[in-house]
C-alpha positions in Angstrom: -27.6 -44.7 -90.3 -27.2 -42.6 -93.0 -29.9 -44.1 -95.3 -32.3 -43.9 -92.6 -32.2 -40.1 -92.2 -32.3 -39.5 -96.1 -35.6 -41.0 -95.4 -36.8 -39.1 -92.6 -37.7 -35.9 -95.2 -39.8 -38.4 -97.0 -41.7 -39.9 -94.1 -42.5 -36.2 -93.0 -43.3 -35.3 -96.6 -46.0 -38.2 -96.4 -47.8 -36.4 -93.3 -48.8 -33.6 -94.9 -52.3 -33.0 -95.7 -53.5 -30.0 -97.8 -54.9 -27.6 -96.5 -58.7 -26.7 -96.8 -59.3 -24.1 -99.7 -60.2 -20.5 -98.1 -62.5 -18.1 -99.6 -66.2 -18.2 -100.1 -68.1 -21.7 -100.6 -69.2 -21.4 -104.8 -72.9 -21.8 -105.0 -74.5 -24.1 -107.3 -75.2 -23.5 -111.1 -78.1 -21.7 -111.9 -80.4 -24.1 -112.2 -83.4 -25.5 -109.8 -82.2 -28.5 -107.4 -84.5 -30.5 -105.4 -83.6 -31.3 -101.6 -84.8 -34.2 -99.6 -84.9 -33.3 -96.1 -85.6 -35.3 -92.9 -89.3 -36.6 -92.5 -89.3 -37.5 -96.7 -90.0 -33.3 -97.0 -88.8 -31.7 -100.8 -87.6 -28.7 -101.1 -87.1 -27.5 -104.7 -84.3 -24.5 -104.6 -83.6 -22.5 -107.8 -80.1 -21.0 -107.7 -79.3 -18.1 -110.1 -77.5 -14.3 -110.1 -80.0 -11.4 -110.0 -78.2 -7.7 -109.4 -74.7 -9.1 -109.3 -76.1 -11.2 -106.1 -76.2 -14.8 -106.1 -79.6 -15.7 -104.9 -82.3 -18.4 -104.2 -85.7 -19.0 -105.2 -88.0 -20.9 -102.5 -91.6 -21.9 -102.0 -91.4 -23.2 -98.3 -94.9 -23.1 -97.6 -96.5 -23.7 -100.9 -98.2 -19.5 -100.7 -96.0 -18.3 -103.5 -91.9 -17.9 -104.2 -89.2 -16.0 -101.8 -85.9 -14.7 -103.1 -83.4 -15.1 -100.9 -80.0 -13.4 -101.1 -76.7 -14.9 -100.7 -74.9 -13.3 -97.7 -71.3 -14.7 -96.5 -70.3 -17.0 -93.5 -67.6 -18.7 -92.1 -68.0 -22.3 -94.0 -70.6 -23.0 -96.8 -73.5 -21.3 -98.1 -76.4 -18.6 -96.6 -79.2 -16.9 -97.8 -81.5 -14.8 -96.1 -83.4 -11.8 -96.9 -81.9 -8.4 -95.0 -84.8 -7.5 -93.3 -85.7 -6.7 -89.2 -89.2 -8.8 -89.6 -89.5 -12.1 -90.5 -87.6 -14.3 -93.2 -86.5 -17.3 -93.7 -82.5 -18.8 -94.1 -81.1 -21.6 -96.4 -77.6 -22.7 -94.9 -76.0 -25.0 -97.0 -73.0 -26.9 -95.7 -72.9 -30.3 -97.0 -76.3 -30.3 -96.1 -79.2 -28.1 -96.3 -80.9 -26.4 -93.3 -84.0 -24.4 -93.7 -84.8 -22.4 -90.5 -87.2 -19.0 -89.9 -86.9 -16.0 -88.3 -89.6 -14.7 -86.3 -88.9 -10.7 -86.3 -91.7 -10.3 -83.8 -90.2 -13.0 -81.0 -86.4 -12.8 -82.0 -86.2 -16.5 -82.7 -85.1 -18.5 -85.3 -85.9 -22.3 -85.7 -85.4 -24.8 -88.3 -88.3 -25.5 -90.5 -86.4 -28.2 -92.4 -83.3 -29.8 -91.8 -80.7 -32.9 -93.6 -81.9 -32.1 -96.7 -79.4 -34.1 -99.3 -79.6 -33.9 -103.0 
């Protein structure tokens, strides 16, 4: 009986799991990383620092670059552009999701989604 309850620390020991780290995700390195997203679509994000901002460089529609700055959630990664008219958001959590705010209908919708490395 006795052996069997110096075990019982041990057992419970063996249950524990660690918990999940909290804080901000860490973005990428600066560098340009190119996304495959659902449908075979590419996106090619740039992540770098501009202003003591982490940000993002994007050419979703293939009419010239958008900077999007890194603004804090819950779990992973967001950028955006802090603006009442229209813009679009890279959320990155595990996978990528591109989506676009219309300013004018209050609606936001995902342009591109899955997108894996």
């Amino acid at each position: 009986m006795i052996r069997r309850l110096a075990l019982l620390p041990l057992l419970a020991a063996c249950t524990l799991t660690t918990p999940a780290p909290e804080g901000p995700a860490i973005p990428p390195p600066p560098g340009t990383i190119t996304y495959t997203c659902d449908g075979g679509k590419r996106l090619a994000v740039t992540y770098g620092r501009e202003n003591d901002n982490d940000v993002i460089t994007i050419n979703p529609t293939g009419n010239g670059n958008e900077t999007l700055i890194s603004f804090p959630v819950a779990q992973g990664l967001q950028y955006s552009w802090p603006s009442d008219g229209s813009y679009h958001i890279w959320a990155l959590d595990g996978t990528g999701t591109l989506s676009y705010r219309d300013g004018e209908r209050g609606t936001t919708d995902p342009v591109l989604t899955n997108c894996r490395i």
